[in-house]
C-alpha positions as semicolon CSV with decimal commas, in nm:
position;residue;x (nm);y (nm);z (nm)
1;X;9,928;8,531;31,850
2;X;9,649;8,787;31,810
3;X;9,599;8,653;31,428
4;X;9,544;8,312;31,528
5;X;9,299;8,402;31,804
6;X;9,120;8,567;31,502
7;X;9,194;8,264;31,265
8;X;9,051;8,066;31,538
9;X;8,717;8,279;31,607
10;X;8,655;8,332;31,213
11;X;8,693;7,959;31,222
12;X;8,482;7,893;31,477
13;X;8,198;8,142;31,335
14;X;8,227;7,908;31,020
15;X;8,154;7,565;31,156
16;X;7,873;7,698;31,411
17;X;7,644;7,885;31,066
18;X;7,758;7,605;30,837
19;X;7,619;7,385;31,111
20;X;7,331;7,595;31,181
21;X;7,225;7,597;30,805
22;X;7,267;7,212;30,740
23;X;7,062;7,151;31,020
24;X;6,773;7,393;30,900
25;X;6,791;7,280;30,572
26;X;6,799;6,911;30,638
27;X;6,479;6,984;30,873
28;X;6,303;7,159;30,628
29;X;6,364;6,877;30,388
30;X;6,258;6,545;30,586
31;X;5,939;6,727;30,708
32;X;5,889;6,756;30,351
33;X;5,965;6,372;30,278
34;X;5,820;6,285;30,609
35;X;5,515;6,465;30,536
36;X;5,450;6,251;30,185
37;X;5,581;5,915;30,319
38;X;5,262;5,969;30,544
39;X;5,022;6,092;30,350
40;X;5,192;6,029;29,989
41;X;5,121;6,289;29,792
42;X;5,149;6,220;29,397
43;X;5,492;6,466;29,332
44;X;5,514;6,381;28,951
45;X;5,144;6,480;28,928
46;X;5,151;6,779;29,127
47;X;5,485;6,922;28,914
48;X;5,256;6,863;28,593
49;X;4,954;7,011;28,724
50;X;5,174;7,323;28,744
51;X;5,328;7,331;28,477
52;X;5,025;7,309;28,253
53;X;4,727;7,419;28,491
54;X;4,616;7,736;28,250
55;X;4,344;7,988;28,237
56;X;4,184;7,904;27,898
57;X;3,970;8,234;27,896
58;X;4,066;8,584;28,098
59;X;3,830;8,795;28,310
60;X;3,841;9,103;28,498
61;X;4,015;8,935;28,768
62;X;4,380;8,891;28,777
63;X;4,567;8,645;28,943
64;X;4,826;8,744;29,219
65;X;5,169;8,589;29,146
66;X;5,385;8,496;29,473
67;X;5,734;8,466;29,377
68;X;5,989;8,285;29,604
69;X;6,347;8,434;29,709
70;X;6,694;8,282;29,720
71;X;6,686;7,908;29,819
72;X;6,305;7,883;29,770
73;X;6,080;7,671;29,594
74;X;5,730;7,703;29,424
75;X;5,430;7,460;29,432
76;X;5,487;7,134;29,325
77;X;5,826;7,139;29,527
78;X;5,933;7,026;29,870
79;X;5,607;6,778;29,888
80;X;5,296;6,984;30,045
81;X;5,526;7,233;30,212
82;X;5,419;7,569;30,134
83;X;5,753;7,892;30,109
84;X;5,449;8,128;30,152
85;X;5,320;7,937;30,466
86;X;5,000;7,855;30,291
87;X;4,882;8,259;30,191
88;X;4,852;8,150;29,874
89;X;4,476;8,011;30,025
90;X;4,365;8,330;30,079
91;X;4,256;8,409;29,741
92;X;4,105;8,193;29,466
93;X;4,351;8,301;29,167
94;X;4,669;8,268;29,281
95;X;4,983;8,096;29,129
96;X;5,346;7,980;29,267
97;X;5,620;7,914;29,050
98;X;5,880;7,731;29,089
99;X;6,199;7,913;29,004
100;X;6,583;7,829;29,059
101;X;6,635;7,856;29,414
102;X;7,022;7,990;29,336
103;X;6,986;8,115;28,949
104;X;7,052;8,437;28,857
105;X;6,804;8,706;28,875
106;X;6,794;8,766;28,515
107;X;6,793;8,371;28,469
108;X;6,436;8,389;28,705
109;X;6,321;8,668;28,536
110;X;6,293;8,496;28,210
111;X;6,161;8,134;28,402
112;X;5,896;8,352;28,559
113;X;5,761;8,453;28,206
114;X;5,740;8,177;28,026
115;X;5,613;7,961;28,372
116;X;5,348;8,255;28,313
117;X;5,317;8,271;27,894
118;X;5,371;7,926;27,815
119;X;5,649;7,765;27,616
120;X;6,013;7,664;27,642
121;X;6,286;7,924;27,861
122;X;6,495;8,074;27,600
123;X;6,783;8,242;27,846
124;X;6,889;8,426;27,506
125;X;7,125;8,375;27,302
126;X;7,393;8,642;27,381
127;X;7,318;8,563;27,795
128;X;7,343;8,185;27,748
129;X;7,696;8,183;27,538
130;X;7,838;8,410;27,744
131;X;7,774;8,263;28,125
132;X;7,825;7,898;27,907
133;X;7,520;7,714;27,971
134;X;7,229;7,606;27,693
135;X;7,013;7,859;27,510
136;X;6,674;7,673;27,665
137;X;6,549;7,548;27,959
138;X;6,245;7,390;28,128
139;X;5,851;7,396;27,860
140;X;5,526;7,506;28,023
141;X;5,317;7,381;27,741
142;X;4,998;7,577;27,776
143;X;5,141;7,891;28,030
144;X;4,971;7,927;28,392
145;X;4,826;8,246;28,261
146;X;4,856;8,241;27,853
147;X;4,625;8,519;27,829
148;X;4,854;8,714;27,987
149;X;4,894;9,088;27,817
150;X;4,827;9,465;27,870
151;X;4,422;9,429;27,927
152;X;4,496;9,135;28,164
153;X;4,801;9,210;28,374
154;X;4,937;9,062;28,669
155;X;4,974;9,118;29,067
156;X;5,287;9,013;29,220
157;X;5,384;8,960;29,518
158;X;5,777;8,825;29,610
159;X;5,968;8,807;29,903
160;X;6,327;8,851;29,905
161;X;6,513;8,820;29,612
162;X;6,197;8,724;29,455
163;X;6,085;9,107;29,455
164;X;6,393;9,176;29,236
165;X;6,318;8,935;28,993
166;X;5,984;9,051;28,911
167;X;6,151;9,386;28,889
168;X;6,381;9,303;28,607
169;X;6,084;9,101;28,426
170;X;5,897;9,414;28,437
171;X;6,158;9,579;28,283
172;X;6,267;9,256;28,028
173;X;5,868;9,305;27,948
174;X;5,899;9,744;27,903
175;X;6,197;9,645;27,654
176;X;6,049;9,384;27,477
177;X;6,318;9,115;27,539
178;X;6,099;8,821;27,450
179;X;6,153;8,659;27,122
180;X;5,828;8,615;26,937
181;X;5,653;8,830;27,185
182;X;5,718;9,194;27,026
183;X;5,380;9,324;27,213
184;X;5,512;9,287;27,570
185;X;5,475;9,631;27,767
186;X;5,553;9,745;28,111
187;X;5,149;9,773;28,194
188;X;5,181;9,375;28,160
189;X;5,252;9,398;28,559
190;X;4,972;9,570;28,779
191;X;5,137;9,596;29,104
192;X;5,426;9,486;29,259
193;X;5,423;9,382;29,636
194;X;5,774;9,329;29,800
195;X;5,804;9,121;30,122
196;X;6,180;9,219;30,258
197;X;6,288;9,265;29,901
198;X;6,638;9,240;29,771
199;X;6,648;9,594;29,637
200;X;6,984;9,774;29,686
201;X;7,214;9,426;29,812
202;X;7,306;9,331;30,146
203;X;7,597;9,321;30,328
204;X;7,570;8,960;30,428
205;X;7,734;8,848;30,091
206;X;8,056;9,016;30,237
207;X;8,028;8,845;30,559
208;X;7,914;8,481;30,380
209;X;8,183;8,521;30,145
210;X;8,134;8,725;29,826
211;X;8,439;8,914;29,779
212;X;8,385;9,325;29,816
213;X;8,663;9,426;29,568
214;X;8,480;9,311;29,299
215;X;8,113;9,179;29,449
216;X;8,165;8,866;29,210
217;X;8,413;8,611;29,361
218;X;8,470;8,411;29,672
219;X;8,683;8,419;29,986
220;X;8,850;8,078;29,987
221;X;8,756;7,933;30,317
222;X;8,340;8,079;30,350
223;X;7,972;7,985;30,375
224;X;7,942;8,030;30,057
225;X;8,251;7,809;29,918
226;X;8,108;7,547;30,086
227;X;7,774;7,576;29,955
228;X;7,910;7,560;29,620
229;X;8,071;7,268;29,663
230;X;7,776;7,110;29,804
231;X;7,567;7,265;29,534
232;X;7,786;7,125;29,199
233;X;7,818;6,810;29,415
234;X;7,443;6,825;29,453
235;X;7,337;6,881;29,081
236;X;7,638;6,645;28,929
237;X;7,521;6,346;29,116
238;X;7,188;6,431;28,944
239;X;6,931;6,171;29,148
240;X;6,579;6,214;28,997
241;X;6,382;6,156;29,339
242;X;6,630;6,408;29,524
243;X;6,576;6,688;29,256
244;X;6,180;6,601;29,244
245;X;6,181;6,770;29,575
246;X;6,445;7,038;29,569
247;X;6,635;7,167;29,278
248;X;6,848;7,501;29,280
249;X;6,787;7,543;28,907
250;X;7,142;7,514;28,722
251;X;7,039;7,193;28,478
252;X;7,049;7,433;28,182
253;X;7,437;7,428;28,329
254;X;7,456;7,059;28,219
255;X;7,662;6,989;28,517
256;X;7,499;6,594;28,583
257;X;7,718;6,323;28,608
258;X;7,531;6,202;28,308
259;X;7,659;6,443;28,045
260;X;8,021;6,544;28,217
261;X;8,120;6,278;28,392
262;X;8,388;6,252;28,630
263;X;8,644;6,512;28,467
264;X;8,328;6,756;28,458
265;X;8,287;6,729;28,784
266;X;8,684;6,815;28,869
267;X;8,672;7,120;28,632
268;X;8,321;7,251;28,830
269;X;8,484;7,247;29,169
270;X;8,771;7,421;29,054
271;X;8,564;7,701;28,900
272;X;8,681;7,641;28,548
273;X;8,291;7,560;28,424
274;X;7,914;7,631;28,541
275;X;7,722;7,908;28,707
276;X;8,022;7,990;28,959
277;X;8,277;8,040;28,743
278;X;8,066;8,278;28,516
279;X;7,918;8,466;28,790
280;X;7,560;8,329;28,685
281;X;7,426;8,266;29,014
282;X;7,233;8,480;29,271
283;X;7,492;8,603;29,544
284;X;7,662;8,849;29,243
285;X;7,337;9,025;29,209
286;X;7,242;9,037;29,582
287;X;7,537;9,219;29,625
288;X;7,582;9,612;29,674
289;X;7,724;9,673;29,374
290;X;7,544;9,378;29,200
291;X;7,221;9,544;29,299
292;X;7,361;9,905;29,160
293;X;7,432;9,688;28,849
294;X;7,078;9,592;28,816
295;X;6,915;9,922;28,922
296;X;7,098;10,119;28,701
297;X;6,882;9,986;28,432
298;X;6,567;9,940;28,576
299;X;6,287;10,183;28,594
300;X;5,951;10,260;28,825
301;X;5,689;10,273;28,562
302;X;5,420;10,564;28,600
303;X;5,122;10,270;28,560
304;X;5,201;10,022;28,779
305;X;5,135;10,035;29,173
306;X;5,444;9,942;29,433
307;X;5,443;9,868;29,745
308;X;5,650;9,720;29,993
309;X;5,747;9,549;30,384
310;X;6,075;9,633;30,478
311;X;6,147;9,400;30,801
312;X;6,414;9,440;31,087
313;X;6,501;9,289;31,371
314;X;6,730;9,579;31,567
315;X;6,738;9,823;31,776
316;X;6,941;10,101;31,873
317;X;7,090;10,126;32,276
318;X;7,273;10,451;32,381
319;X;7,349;10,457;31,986
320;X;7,478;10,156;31,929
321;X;7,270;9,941;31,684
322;X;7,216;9,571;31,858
323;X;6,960;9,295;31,801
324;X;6,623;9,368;31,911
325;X;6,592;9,027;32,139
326;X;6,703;8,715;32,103
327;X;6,363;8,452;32,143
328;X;6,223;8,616;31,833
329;X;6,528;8,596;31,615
330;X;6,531;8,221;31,418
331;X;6,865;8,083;31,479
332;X;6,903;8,039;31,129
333;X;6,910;8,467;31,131
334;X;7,040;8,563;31,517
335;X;7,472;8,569;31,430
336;X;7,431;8,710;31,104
337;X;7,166;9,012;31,258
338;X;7,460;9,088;31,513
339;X;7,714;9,055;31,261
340;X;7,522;9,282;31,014
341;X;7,443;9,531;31,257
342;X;7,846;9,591;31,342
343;X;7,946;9,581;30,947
344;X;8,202;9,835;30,875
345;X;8,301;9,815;30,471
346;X;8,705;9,756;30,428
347;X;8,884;10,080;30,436
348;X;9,089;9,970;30,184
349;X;8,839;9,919;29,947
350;X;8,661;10,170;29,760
351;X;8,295;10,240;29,833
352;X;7,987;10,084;29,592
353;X;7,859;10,460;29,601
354;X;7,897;10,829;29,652
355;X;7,788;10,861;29,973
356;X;7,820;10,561;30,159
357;X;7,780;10,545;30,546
358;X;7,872;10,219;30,746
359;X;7,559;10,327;30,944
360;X;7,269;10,349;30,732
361;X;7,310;9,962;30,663
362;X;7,335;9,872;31,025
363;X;6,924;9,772;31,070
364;X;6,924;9,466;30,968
365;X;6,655;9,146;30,966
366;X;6,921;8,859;30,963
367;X;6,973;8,866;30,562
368;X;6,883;9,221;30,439
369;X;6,986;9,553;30,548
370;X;6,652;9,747;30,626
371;X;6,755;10,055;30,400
372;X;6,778;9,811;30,094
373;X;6,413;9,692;30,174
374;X;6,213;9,976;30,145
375;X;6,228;10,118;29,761
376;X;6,526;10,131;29,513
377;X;6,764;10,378;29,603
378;X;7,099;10,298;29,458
379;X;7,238;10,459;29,189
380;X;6,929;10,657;29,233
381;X;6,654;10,701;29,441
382;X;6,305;10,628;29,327
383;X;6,005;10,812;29,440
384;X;5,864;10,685;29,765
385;X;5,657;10,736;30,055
386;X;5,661;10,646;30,380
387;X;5,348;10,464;30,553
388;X;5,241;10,399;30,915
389;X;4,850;10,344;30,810
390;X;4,712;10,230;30,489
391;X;4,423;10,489;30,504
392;X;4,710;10,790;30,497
393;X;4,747;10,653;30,096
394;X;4,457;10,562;29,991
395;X;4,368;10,629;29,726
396;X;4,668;10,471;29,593
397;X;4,864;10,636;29,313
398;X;5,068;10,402;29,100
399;X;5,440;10,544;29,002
400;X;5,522;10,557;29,418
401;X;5,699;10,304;29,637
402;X;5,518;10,351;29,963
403;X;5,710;10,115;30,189
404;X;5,625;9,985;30,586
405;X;5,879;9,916;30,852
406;X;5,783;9,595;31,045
407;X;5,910;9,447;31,262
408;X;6,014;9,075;31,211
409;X;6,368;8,876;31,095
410;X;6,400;8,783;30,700
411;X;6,193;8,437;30,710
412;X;5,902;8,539;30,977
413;X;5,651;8,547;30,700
414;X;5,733;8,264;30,524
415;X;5,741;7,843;30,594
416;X;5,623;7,867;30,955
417;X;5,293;8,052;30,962
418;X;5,292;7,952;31,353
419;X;5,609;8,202;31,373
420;X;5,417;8,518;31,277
421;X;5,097;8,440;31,427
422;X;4,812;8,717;31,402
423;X;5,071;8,921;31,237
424;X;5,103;8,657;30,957
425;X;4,698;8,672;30,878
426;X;4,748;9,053;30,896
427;X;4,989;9,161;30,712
428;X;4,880;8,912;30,385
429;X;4,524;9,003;30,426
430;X;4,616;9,366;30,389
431;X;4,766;9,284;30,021
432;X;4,491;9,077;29,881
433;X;4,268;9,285;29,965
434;X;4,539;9,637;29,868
435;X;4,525;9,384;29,514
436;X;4,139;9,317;29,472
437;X;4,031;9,680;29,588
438;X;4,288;9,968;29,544
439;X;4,563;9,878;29,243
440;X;4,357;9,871;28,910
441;X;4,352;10,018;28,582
442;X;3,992;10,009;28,558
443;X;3,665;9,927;28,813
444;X;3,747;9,540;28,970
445;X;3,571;9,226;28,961
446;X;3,570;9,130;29,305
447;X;3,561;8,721;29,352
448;X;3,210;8,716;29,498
449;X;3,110;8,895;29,168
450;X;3,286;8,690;28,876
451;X;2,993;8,441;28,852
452;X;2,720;8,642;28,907
């Protein structure tokens, strides 16, 4: 009896966030469509303005990059929505991309350079053959930023998964991974800012669905089995006005109703083909032992200034971690922060490191644990510092994580800027201006100065 009460509640807990999430997400998208039926936007145009939009010559100002997380979208996408709730405003020279909203990171990683470079995605050859999709992707033809190298690197700023990604490009860049670009260095990237930053997993892939044991497959009856279904569903009826506005980035999977027809579409959903089947998709890397994966071959360069906002939205009450309120929690966030903050890792499976403590990963902000937010620690721990006031580190000394504590859920920052209020103008004022006046190589160009 007591197994079908918990049947029944597990259940239960299923329909009410799968609910929860199409409703979000089908808000989000008709303000979008809304939003241009009104005031009718040219999409097409604005997708090619992107992809070409270059700077011809370089000066000593360098653009700041924001890079979206899991289930985002650049400029160009969702209409005139903005992910970064219009911060990219705040500073003449900034750029979006548009990435794959459920791509891998290393599948990001190598979108995010040639978005930057110019050219067509090579995935590589060895990656694409062996998670079975095609060698190239999407072609910038001129690059956002073609002049792009070590005298003109980059700032970049990315929230959520998004932080990750520019991690592993950074390191994609130190090991020279780009064919015909053998003069790539890690002192390409500037500074890296991370907005609740994917670092070290979360343990909201266990409770969504991602299977501990192994961090790579699926729990049958999930969130996230039904949001593959809905995503091969999505991409294999392939409708060209649908994908204008939102695409999660898997047509170098070839999975359209176009090219696989019918019988494609059969061997997708039962995991013999595309991203789910090889394990090329986000939730793998987001998870603990995903995340070691990554880290264990990614570096903190001596040259290159790091900072980051690690968000959470609990609190602790005669020692038991609970959620800090309820009216500032987003719905989307407020089951998964209590869930989160009660996670207790199967007994019966072995730990993703030496060391582990239910505990530490209780502070949560609704999608990331606030210990994986604050500087890579997993398999080991980079150098970092702690910071309650910017003056306490200025100057700035590149090499360091220093890392904040704020407090806010996963999404406060981003879409809504009404959410965050003063906080919002705060908080991305402080990195433009951390960009323009404390991370540089050599004395800044400061906008009011370029044309004088």
């Amino acid at each position: 009896m007591i197994r079908w009460w918990i049947s029944a509640l597990q259940l239960t807990e299923l329909f009410v966030s799968s609910l929860v999430h199409l409703v979000y997400g089908f808000y989000i998208f008709s303000t979008a469509v809304a939003a241009d039926w009104f005031f009718k936007p040219n999409l097409d145009i604005g997708l090619r303005r992107d992809d070409s939009k270059s700077s011809n010559g370089v000066d000593d100002l360098p653009p700041i990059v924001l890079v979206h997380g899991i289930f985002g979208f650049g400029k160009g996408r969702l209409g005139s929505l903005s992910y970064f709730a219009g911060a990219e405003k705040k500073d003449d020279k900034v750029l979006v991309p548009d990435l794959g909203s459920l791509t891998s990171i290393y599948d990001r990683a190598r979108e995010l350079f040639y978005y930057l470079k110019g050219g067509q995605v090579d995935y590589g050859e060895e990656h694409s053959k062996a998670c079975g999709h095609s060698q190239f992707g999407r072609t910038y033809r001129k690059g956002n930023y073609p002049g792009w190298d070590e005298n003109h690197p980059i700032h970049f700023v990315g929230h959520s998964a998004g932080a990750q990604v520019v991690r592993v490009l950074q390191q994609m860049l130190a090991d020279k991974a780009f064919k015909g670009f053998e003069n790539t260095s890690e002192n390409w990237v500037l500074s890296i800012t991370s907005l609740s930053g994917a670092f070290n997993g979360t343990t909201r892939t266990y409770l969504d669905g991602m299977q501990p044991e192994d961090g790579r497959s699926l729990t049958p009856i999930s969130l996230l089995q039904l949001c593959r279904l809905g995503v091969i569903i999505y991409d294999w009826f392939d409708i060209p006005w649908l994908k204008a506005y939102y695409n999660f980035g898997f047509d170098h999977f070839n999975m359209s109703r176009k090219k696989v027809g019918i019988q494609g579409l059969v061997y997708n959903l039962l995991r013999n083909n595309g991203p789910f089947a090889t394990g090329d998709w986000i939730l793998p890397d987001l998870t603990i032992t995903g995340s070691i994966r990554l880290n264990s071959r990614i570096h903190t360069f001596p040259n290159t200034y790091y900072f980051s906002y690690a968000t959470k939205r609990t609190r602790k009450i005669m020692g038991i971690t609970v959620p800090s309120g309820i009216w500032g929690i987003h719905p989307l966030l407020f089951i998964r922060v209590l869930q989160m903050s009660q996670w207790q890792h199967p007994p019966d499976v072995t730990p993703p490191y030496k060391g582990y403590r239910d505990k530490d990963w209780w502070d949560n902000d609704g999608a990331l644990n606030t210990i994986s937010m604050t500087h890579p620690r997993f398999p080991v721990e980079h150098p970092s510092r702690y910071v309650v006031k910017d003056s306490e580190c200025q100057p700035l000394q590149p090499g360091i994580w220093y890392y904040k504590i704020v407090e806010g859920d996963h999404i406060l920052f981003i879409i809504n800027r009404e959410r965050a209020g003063v906080q919002f103008d705060l908080m991305y004022d402080s990195i433009f201006e951390r960009c323009r006046k404390h991370a540089f190589r050599k004395t800044p160009t400061l906008p009011n100065q370029v044309n004088q």
